[in-house]
C-alpha positions as CSV (number, residue, x, y, z in Angstrom):
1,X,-40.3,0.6,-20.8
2,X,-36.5,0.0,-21.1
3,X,-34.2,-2.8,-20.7
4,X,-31.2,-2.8,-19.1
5,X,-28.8,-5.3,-20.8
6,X,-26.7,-6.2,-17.7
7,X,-30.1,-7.1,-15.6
8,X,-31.4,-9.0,-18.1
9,X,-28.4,-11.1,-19.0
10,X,-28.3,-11.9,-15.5
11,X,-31.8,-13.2,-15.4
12,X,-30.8,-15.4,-18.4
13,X,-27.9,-16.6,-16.2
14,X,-29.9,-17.1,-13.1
15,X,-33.0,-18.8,-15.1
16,X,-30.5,-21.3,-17.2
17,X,-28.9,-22.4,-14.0
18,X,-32.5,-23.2,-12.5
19,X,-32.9,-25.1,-15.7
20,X,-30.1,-27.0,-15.9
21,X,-30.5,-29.5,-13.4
22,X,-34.6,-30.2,-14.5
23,X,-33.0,-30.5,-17.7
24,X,-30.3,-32.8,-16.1
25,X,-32.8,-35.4,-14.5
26,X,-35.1,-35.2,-17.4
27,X,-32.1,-36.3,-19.0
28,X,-30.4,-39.2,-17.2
29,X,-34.0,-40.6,-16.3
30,X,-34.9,-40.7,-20.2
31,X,-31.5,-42.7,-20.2
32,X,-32.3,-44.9,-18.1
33,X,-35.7,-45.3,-19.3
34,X,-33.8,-46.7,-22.5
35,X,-31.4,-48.5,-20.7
36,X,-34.1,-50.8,-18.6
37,X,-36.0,-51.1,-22.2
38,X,-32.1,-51.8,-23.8
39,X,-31.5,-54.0,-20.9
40,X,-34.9,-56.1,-20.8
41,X,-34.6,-56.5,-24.6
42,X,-31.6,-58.2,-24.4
43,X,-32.3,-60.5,-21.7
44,X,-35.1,-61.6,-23.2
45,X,-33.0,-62.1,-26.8
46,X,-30.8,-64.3,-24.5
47,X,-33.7,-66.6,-22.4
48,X,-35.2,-67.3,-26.4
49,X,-31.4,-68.1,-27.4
50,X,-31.0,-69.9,-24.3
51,X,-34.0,-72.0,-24.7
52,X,-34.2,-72.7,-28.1
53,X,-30.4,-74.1,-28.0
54,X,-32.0,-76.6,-24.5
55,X,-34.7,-77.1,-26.8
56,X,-32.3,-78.7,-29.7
57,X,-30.7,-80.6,-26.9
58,X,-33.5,-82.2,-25.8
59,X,-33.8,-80.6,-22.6
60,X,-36.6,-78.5,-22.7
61,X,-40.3,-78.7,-23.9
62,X,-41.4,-77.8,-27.7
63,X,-44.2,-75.5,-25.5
64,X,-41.2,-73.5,-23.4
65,X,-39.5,-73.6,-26.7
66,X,-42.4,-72.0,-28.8
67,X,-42.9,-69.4,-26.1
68,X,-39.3,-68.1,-25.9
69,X,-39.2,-67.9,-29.8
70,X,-42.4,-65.9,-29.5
71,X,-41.3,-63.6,-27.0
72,X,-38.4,-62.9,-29.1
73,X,-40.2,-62.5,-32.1
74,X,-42.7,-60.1,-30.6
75,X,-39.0,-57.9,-28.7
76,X,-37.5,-58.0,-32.6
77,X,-40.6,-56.7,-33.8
78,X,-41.2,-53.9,-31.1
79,X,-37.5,-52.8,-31.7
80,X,-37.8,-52.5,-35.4
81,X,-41.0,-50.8,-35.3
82,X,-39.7,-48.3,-32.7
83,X,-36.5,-47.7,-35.0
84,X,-38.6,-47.2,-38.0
85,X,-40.7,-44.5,-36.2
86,X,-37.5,-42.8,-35.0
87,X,-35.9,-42.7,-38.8
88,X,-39.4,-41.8,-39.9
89,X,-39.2,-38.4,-37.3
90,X,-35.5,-37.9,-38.3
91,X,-36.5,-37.5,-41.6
92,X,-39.6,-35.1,-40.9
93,X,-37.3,-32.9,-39.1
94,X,-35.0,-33.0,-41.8
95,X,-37.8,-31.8,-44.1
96,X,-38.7,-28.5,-41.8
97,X,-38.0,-25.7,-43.8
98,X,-35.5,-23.7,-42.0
């Protein structure tokens, strides 16, 4: 069977542009994905800060105090374990032979 070049470059050019915009929301809805996980690590960063800093004050209970520290503690850890797995893959792909 032959191929016609100018048919099939067109079907490339058709299929691409029904591609791009799946490839589009896959996109922004990854980014937000990380931005709501970006967002929500943060804030909780901010409530420990917040109520370790009422805590010295004197305003706040050593139980509320505990349990913001923790929930920090556990957000740190998450975060550093989910970077380490990232730099872990960067460097498995950087080891592909080519």
């Amino acid at each position: 069977m032959e191929t016609n070049p100018f048919i099939a470059s067109q079907l490339y050019t058709n299929a691409q542009a029904i591609a791009r915009p799946a490839e589009a929301a896959a996109g922004s809805e990854t980014g937000q994905a990380f931005a709501a996980i970006a967002d929500d690590f943060m804030a909780t960063l901010r409530a420990g800060e917040t109520t370790a800093m009422e805590g010295m004050a004197g305003r706040a209970d050593p139980q509320t105090v505990v349990e913001a520290l923790a929930a920090s503690e556990l957000a740190i850890e998450t975060a550093v374990a989910v970077r380490d797995r990232v730099v872990e893959a960067y460097q498995e792909i950087l080891r592909m032979p080519v």
